[in-house]
C-alpha positions as CSV (number, residue, x, y, z in Angstrom):
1,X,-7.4,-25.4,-4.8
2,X,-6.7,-22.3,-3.1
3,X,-6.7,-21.9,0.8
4,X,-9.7,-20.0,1.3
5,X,-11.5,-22.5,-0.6
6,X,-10.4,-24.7,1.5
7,X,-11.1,-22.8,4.4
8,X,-14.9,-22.2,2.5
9,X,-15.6,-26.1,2.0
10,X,-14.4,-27.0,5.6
11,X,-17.2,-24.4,7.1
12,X,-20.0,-25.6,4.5
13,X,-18.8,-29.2,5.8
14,X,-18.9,-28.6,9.5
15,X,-22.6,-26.7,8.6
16,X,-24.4,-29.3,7.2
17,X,-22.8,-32.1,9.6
18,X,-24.6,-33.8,12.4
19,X,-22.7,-31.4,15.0
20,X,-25.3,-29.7,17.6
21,X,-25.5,-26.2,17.8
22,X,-23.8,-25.6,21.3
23,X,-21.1,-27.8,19.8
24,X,-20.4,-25.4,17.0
25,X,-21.2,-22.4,19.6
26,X,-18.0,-24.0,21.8
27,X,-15.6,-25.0,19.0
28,X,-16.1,-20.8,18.0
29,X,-15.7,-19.4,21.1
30,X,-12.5,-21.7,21.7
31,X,-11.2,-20.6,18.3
32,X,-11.6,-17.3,19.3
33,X,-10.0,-17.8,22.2
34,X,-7.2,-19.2,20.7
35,X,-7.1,-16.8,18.0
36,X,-6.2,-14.0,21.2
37,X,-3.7,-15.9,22.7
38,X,-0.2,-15.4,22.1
39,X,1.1,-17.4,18.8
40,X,3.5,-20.0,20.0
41,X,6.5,-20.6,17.4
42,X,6.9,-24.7,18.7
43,X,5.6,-27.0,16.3
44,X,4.4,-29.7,18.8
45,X,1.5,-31.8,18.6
46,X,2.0,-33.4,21.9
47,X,3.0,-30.0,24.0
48,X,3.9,-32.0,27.2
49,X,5.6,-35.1,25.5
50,X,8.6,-35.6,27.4
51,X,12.0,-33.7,25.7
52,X,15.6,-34.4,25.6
53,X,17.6,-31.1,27.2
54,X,20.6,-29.6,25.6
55,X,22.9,-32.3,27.8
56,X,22.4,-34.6,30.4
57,X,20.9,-33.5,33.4
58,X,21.6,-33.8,37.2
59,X,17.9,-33.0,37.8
60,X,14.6,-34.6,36.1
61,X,12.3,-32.4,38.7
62,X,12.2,-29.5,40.9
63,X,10.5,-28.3,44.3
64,X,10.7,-24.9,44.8
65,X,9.3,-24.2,48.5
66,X,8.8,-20.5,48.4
67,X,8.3,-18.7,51.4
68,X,6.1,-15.4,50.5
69,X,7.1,-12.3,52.3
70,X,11.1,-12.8,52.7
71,X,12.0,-14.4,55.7
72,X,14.9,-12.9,57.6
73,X,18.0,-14.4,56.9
74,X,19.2,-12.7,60.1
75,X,17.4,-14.8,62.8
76,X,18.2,-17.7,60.7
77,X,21.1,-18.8,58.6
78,X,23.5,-15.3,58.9
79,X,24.5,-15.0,62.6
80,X,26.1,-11.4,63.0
81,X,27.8,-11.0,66.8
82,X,28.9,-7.6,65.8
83,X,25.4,-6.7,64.7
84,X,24.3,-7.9,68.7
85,X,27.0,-5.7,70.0
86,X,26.1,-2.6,68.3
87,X,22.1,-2.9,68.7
88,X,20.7,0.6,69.3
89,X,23.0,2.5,67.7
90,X,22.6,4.3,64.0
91,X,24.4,2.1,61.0
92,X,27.4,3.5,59.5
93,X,26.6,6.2,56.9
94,X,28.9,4.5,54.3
95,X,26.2,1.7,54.5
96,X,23.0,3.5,53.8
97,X,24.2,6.3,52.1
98,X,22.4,6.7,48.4
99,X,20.5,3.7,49.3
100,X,16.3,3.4,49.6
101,X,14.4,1.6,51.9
102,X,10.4,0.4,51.6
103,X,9.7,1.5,55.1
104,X,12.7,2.6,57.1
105,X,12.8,5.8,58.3
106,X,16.4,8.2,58.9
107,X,16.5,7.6,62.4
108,X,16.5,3.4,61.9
109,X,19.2,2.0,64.6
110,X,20.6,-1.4,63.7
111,X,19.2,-4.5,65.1
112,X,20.6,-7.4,66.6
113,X,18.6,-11.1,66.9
114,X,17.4,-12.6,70.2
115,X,18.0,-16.0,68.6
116,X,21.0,-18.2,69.5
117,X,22.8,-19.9,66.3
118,X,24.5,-23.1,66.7
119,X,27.0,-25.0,63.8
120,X,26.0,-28.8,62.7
121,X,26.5,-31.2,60.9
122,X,30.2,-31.9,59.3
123,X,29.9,-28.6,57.4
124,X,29.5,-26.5,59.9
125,X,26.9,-24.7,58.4
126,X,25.7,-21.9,61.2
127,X,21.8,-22.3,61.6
128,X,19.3,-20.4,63.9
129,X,17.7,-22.5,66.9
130,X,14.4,-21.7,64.7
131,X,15.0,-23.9,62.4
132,X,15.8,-27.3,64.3
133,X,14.9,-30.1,61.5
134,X,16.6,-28.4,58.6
135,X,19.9,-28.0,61.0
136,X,19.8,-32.0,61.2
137,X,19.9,-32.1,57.7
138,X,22.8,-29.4,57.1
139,X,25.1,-31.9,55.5
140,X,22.5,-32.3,52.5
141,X,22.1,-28.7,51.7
142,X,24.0,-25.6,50.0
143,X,23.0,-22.3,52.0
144,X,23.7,-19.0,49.5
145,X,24.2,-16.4,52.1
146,X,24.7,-13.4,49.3
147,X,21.7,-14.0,47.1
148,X,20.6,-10.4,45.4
149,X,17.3,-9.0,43.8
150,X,16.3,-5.7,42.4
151,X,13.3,-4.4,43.9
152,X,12.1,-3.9,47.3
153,X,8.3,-4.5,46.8
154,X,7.1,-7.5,47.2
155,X,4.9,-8.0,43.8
156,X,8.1,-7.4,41.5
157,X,10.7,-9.0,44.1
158,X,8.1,-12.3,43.6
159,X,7.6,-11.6,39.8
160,X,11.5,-11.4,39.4
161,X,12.0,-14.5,41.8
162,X,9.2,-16.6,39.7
163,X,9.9,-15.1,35.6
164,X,13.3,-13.2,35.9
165,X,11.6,-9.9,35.2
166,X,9.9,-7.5,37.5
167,X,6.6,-7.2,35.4
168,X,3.9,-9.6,34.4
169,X,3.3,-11.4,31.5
170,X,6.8,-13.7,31.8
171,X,6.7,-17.4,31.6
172,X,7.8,-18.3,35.2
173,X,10.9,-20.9,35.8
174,X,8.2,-23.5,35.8
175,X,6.8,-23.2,33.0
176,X,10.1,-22.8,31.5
177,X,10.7,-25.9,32.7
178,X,8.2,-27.3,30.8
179,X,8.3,-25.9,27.8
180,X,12.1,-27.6,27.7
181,X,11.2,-30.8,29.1
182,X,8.1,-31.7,29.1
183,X,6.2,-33.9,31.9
184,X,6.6,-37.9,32.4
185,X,3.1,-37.2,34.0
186,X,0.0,-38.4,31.4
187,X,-2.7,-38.0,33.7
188,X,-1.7,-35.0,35.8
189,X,-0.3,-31.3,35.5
190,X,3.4,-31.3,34.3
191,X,3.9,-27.7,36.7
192,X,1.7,-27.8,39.8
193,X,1.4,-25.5,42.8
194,X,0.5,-25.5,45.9
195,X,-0.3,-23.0,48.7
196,X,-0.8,-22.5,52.3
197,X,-0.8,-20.2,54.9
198,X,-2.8,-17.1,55.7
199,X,-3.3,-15.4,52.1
200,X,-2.5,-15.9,48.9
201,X,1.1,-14.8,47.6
202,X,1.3,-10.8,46.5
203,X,1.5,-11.4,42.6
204,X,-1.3,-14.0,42.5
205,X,-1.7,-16.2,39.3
206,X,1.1,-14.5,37.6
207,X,3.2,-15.9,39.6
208,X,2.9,-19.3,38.0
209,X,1.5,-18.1,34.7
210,X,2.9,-19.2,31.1
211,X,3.3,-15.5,29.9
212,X,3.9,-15.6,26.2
213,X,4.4,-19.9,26.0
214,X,1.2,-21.6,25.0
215,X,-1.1,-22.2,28.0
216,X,-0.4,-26.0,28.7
217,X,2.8,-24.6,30.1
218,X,1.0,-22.5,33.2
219,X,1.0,-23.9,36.6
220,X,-1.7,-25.7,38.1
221,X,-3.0,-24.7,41.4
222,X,-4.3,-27.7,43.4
223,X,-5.8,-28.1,46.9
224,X,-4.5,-30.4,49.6
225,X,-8.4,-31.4,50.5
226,X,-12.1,-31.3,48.8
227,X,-11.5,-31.3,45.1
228,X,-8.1,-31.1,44.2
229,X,-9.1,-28.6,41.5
230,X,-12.0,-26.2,41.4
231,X,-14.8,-27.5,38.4
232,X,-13.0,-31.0,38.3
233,X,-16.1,-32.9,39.1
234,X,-18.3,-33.7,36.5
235,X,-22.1,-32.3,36.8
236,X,-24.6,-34.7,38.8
237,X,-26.1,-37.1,35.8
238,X,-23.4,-35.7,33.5
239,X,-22.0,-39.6,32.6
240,X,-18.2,-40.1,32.1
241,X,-19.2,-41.4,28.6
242,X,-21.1,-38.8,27.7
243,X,-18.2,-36.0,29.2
244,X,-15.6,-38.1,27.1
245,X,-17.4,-38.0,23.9
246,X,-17.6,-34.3,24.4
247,X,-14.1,-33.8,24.6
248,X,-13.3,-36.0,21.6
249,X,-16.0,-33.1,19.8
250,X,-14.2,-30.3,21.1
251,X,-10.7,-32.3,20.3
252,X,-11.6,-32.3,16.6
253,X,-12.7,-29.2,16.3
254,X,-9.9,-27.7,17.8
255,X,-7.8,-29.6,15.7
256,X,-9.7,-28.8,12.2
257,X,-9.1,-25.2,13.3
258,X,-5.4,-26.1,13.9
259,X,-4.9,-27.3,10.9
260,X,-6.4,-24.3,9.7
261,X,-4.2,-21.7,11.4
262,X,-1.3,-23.7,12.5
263,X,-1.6,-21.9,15.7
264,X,-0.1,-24.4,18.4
265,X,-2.2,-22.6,21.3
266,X,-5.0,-24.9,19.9
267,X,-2.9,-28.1,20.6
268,X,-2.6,-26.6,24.0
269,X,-6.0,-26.1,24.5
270,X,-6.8,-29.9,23.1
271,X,-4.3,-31.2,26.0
272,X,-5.7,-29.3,28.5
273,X,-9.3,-30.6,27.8
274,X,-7.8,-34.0,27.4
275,X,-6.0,-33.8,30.5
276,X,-8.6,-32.5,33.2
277,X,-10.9,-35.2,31.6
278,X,-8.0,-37.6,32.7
279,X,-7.5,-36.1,36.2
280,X,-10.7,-36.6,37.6
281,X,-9.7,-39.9,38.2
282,X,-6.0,-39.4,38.9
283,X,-6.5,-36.5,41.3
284,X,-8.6,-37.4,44.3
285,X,-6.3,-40.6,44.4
286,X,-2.8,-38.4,44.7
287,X,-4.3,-36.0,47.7
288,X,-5.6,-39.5,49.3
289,X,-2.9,-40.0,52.1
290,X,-4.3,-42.9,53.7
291,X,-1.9,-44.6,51.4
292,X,0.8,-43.2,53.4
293,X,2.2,-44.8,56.4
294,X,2.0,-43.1,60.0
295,X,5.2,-43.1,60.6
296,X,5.5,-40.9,57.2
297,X,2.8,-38.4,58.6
298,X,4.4,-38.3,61.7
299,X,7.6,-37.5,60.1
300,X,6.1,-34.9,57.8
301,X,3.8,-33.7,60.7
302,X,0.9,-33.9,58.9
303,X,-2.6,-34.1,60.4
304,X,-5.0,-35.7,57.7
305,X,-7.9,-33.8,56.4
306,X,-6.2,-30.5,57.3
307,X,-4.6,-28.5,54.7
308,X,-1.0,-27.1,55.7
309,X,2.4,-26.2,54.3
310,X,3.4,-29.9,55.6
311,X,0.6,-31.7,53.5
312,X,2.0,-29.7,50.8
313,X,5.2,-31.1,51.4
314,X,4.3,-34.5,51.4
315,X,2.0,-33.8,48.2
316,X,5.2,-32.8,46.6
317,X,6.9,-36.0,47.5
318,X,4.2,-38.0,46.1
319,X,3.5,-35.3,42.7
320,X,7.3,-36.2,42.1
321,X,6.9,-39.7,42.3
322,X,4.5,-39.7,39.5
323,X,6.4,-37.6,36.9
324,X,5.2,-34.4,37.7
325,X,8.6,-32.0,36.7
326,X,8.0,-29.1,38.7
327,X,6.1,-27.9,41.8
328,X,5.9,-24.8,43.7
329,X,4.7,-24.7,47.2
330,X,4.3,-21.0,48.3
331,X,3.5,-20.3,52.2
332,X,2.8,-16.6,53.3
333,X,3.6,-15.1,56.7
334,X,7.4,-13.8,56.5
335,X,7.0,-9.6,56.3
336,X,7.7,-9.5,59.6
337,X,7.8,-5.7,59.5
338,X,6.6,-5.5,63.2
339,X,2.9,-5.4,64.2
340,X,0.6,-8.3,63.5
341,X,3.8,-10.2,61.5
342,X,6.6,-9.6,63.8
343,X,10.3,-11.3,64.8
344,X,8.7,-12.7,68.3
345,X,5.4,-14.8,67.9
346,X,5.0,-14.6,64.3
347,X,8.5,-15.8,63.2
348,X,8.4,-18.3,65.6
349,X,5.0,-19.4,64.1
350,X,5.6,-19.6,61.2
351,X,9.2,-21.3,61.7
352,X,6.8,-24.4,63.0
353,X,4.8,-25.1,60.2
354,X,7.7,-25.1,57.9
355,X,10.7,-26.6,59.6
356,X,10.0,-30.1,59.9
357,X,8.4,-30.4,56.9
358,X,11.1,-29.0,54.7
359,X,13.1,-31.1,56.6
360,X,11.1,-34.2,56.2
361,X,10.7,-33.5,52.5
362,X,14.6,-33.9,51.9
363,X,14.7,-36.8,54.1
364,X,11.9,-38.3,52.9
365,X,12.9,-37.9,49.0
366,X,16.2,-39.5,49.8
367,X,15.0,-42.2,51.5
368,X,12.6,-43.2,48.2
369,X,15.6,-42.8,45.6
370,X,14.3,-39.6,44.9
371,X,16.5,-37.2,46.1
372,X,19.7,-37.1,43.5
373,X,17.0,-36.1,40.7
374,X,14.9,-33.8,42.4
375,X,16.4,-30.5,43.1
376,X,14.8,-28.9,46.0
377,X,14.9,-25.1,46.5
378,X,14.1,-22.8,49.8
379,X,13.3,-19.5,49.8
380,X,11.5,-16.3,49.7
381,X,12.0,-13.2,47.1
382,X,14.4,-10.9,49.4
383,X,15.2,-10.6,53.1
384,X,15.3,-8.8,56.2
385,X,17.6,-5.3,57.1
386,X,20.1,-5.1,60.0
387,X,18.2,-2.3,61.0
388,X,14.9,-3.0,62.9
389,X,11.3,-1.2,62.0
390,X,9.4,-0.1,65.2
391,X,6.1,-0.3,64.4
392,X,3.5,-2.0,67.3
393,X,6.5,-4.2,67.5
394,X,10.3,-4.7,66.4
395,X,10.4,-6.2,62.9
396,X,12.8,-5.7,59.9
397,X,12.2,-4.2,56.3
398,X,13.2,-5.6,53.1
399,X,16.9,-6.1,52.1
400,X,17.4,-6.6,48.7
401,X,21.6,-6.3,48.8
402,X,22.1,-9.6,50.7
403,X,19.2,-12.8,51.7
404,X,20.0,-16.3,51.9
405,X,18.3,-19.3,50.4
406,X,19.5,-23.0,51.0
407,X,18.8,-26.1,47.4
408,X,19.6,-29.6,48.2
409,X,19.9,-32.9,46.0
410,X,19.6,-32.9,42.3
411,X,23.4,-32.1,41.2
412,X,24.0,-29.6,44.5
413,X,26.9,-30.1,46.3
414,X,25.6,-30.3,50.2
415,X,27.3,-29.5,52.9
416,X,28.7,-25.8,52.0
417,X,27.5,-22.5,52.3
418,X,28.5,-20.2,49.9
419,X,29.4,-16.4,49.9
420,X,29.5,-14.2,53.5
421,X,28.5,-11.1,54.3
422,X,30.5,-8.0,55.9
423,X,29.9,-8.0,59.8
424,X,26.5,-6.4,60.2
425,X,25.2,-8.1,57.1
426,X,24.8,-5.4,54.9
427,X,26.6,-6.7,51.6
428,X,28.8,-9.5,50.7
429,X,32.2,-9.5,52.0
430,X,33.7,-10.1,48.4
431,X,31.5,-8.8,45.3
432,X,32.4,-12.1,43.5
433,X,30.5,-14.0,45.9
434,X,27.4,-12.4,44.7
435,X,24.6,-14.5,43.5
436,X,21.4,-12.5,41.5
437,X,18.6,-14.0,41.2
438,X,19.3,-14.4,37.2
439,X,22.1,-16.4,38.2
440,X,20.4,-18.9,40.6
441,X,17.9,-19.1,37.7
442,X,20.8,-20.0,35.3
443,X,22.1,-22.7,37.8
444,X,18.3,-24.3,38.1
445,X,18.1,-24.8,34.2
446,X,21.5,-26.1,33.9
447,X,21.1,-28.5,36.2
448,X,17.9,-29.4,34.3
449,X,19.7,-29.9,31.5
450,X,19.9,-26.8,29.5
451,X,22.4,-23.8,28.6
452,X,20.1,-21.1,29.7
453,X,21.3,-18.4,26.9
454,X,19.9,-21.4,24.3
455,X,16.4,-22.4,26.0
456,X,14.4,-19.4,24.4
457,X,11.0,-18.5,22.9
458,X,10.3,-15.6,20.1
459,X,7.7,-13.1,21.2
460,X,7.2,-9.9,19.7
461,X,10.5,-9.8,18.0
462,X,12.7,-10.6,20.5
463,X,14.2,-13.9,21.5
464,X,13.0,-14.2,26.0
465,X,14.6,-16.8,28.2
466,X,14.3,-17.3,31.2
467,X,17.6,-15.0,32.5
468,X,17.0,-11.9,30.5
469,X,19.9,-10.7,29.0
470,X,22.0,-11.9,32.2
471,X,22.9,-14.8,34.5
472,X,25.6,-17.1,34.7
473,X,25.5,-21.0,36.2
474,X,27.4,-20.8,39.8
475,X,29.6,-23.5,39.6
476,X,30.3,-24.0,43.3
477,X,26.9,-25.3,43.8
478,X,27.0,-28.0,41.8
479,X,28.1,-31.6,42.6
């Protein structure tokens, strides 16, 4: 029997079943919809069953606390007394000459911080007085002080920081993740994120999207209080029996059309139905706190029933706890260009909500046994120039040369920071110090477990990962 006889009796079969007619209407419309997507080349069944890496790995989960906007690494971790003592005057020309700015103008004069910097812990490490929680824990961290990007925009800056390239439609490091490993999570989101602050991040969805990989592997955005996830609660008088027996339809006719096409996007599709059937049950109890002791809301800062970059911390402790492999927690308010979002009341701000938290997080995720196998990452997309913006008041633009970013626990050494940068903070002191983005993106996937010039997917003829045609794992990191 040929296959379009086959294909012929399986339509005259599902015809004359007992199948309603909205049932048939939703098994074609998520056949067509599957049929658009992007043909994944994995042969999975089970898309998130948990997967062995290419070796063993340091890490089994990450949090990537992303601060949106590019914080300035100059009133924070990269103290510059010779940038002080020159504040006023013009940079040197050899600095700026050939080079473009997003804002600054010719007559820019350089900059120097009000903050004081202090050293701690054994290390050493040089921290602003901003940041007072993650200076206690300086002896668990790595700071990179000579982290580079490409662009100076914000959306592609993000897009690279998130996917490795600077334009949409890339998997982003989570849902690499993912797609390599899998989720020890049943009944919730293998990649989730999380977001606070002001606005939304500049890059929206895409900035935890699947690109090309089948759409299990997208990130999941869930709220710190109401629902946990928009159109999660069943309809009032819509019983669980009935809304189970409906995805058990939907599940068999997505996986007669599988069998069909052999298009994997359809087993995606089936797990995601499966799944948000699953998490109406599992959700409302993960953003329940009242589990938690005071002493751990204390210690986090949180305030129940208010939504915050610290509940979204603590929600990452707990997401990791139950196999979830990789969350992203972005919180907006760092383009302090001057204005509205400036170095005085803004950074100060905004250094609040975050410090204790982060801080907390580390401790917190050490405290539990959770801390050698979950890497944690802070950062934003670029940083701050030695050269200050007037605008209603002082700020910085964006400096792509030179930003720093600080990972701590799974397989990172602590207690180091890496790379340093000529005395008005401007470049790295020595070129081999340099750390792209690619390259901290190499580093996150080995110590997940994979070589990242082998973890690839096959779209439109070409063979993507997750560092381009670049990268290389920066050894000194790790442990």
């Amino acid at each position: 029997m040929n296959p379009e006889q086959v294909s012929f009796l399986r339509r005259e079969f599902l015809k004359r079943s007992g199948l309603s007619l909205g049932a048939m209407a939703l098994g074609r419309l998520l056949a067509e919809d599957a049929a658009a997507a992007p043909s994944a080349s994995t042969e999975f069944t089970r898309p998130l069953a948990p997967r062995a890496p290419h070796f063993p790995p340091k890490a089994k989960a990450v949090i990537q606390l992303f601060m949106a906007g590019g914080p300035s690494q100059l009133e924070l971790f990269d103290y510059k007394p010779k940038l002080q003592e020159l504040h006023g005057q013009p940079p040197p020309k050899s600095y700026i000459e050939g080079k473009r700015f997003a804002f600054l103008k010719p007559e820019a004069t350089l900059l120097g911080t009000k903050r004081k910097f202090a050293r701690h812990g054994e290390s050493g490490a040089e921290i602003s007085e901003m940041l007072p929680h993650i200076a206690n824990i300086a002896d668990d961290i790595a700071i990179i002080r000579t982290l580079k990007t490409d662009n100076f925009n914000h959306g592609p800056a993000k897009l690279l920081a998130q996917t490795g390239f600077q334009t949409f439609g890339k998997p982003t490091m989570g849902a690499w993740t993912l797609y390599g490993l899998g989720s020890e999570c049943k009944d919730l989101p293998g990649y989730i994120v999380l977001q606070s602050g002001p606005r939304g991040p500049r890059g929206g969805a895409y900035l935890w999207s699947n690109g090309f990989l089948p759409s299990i592997y997208q990130g999941a955005p869930l709220r710190s209080q109401g629902d946990p996830m928009l159109n999660l609660t069943s309809p009032q008088g819509f019983s669980s029996t009935r809304q189970q027996r409906t995805v058990e339809a939907i599940s068999r006719l997505n996986g007669l059309r599988r069998e069909a096409t052999g298009d994997d996007e359809i087993a995606a599709r089936t797990a995601n139905y499966e799944l948000a059937f699953r998490m109406q049950s599992s959700a409302p109890d993960l953003i329940d706190v009242s589990q938690e002791s005071q002493h751990t809301l204390d210690s986090y800062g949180v305030k129940p029933g208010e939504s915050s970059f610290a509940a979204n911390c603590l929600l990452a402790r707990r997401l990791v706890e139950r196999g979830v492999r990789f969350i992203t927690l972005f919180h907006t308010e760092w383009d302090h260009h001057g204005g509205s979002e400036n170095l005085a009341e803004t950074l100060e701000g905004v250094c609040r909500e975050v410090d204790q938290p982060s801080a907390a997080l580390v401790q917190d995720l050490k405290q539990r046994g959770l801390w050698n196998d979950t890497l944690v990452i802070w950062g934003g997309e670029f940083g701050r120039t030695p050269m200050g913006e007037p605008r209603a008041s002082i700020g910085r633009d964006h400096h792509i040369e030179c930003f720093s970013t600080w990972l701590s626990g799974g397989g990172i050494k602590g207690g180091q920071t890496l790379g340093a940068t000529d005395e008005l903070g401007f470049y790295p002191l020595d070129l081999a110090d340099r750390v792209h983005v690619h390259d901290l993106h190499a580093t996150v996937m080995h110590l997940l477990g994979f070589d990242h010039l082998k973890l690839t997917h096959r779209f439109q003829g070409r063979d993507y990962r997750l560092t381009d045609v670049a990268g290389k794992v920066v050894e000194q990191l790790l442990a």
